[in-house]
C-alpha positions, 0 to 999 in steps of 0.5 A: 541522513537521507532526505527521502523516506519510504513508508510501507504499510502493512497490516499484520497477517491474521487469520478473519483480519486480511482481506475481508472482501475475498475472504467472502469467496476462498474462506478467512484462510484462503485469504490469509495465505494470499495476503501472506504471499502479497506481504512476501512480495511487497518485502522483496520490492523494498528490501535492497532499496538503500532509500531509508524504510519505515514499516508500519504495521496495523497491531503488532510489529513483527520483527521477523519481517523487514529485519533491518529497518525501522518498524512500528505501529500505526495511529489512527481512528481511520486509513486517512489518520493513519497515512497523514500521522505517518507522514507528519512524523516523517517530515518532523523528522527531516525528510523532504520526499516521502512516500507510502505503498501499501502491501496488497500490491502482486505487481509492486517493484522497486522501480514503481517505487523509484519513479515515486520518489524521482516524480517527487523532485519535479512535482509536489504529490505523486499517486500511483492508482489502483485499477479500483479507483483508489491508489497503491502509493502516495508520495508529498514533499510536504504535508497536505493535510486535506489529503487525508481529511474526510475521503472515502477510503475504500471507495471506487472513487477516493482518487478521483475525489482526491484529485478533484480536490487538488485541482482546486487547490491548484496542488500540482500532482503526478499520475504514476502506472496504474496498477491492480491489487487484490481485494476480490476473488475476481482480481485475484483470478485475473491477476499474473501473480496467481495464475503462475503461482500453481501451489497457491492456486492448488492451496485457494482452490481446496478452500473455496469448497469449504467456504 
C-alpha cells in the first residue's frame, strides 16, 4: 500500500448548487457550465497520478467521473467536519502523507499537488493559499484536530486565522504557490482560464443578460 493519499473534493454539478457567488452575476447556468470546466480540469491534474485518490463528493457519487479510483460521499454538518473526517479515515487507514485539493481551482496541476506531498516529508501541514484568503490544498501527516475546528470557512481570512493558530501551537507548516480560484465573476474574468477559452466565454456571455 502507498503511504500517501490524495483527497479531492468535489461538489456534485447541479444546477442553483455551484458557485452561488458567481451565480449572482452569470446566472445558475452560467454558473453550472463554469464549475463543469473547473471539475473537468481538476479530473486532468489527478487522473495519471499513480499516488492512491480518493474522491469525495458532496451528495452523489458520480461513477463517470474518476472512473478508477475510489469514491465516496462526504460527512459533516460543515466544510471543517467534512475535511477533518476525510482526513481521519485516511489516516486510520495507514496513510502517513495526505492531502486535499478542492475542485474550483483553473490553474491546479499534477506538479502543485506533487510539491504537496514532497513539503510533507520534511514539514507537518503544508497549505496551498488561495489569492482570497483561504487555501486550495491542505496536506498533514497527521491529525490536527483544531485545524478544522471553529474556523471561518469562506472568509478572507481562514488562513491567516489558521496559521496564527499553529504558530501558537508551534505546528511547523509549509506555504505552497498561491493560487487563485473562481468564486466571483471578477476572478473569473481575470483568470487565463477564460480568457483563452472563447466557447466558454460565448456560452457565460449569452447568459449574463439573462441574469
Amino acid at each position: 500500500m502507498s503511504k500517501e493519499l490524495i483527497i479531492v473534493f468535489v461538489k456534485n454539478i447541479k444546477l442553483g448548487k455551484v458557485k452561488t457567488r458567481l451565480a449572482k452575476t452569470i446566472g445558475n447556468q452560467g454558473a453550472f457550465e463554469v464549475y463543469s470546466e473547473l471539475v473537468k480540469i481538476t479530473e486532468l491534474a489527478t487522473e495519471n497520478m499513480l499516488t492512491d485518490k480518493r474522491i469525495y463528493f458532496s451528495d452523489v457519487v458520480i461513477d463517470g467521473k474518476w472512473k478508477n479510483d475510489y469514491k465516496t460521499i462526504q460527512e459533516g454538518k460543515n466544510l471543517g467536519e467534512r475535511m477533518k473526517n476525510a482526513f481521519k479515515k485516511g489516516f486510520e487507514d495507514g496513510y502517513e502523507r495526505i492531502v486535499l485539493i478542492g475542485s474550483d481551482l483553473p490553474d491546479i496541476s499534477s506538479k502543485h499537488i506533487e510539491n504537496g506531498l514532497k513539503n510533507l516529508n520534511s514539514s507537518a501541514v503544508v497549505f496551498g493559499p488561495a489569492i482570497d484568503g483561504g487555501y486550495y490544498l491542505i496536506g498533514m501527516t497527521k491529525m490536527y484536530h483544531s485545524i478544522f475546528n471553529d474556523k471561518p470557512w469562506s472568509e478572507s481570512h481562514l488562513l491567516e486565522v489558521t496559521l496564527k493558530e499553529l504558530n501558537q501551537e508551534k505546528i511547523p507548516y509549509t506555504l505552497l504557490e498561491a493560487l487563485n480560484d473562481i468564486d466571483t465573476f471578477e476572478d473569473l474574468e481575470n483568470s487565463s482560464f477564460y480568457q483563452h477559452n472563447e466557447a466558454l466565454q460565448l456560452k457565460v456571455k449569452s447568459l449574463i443578460g439573462n441574469v
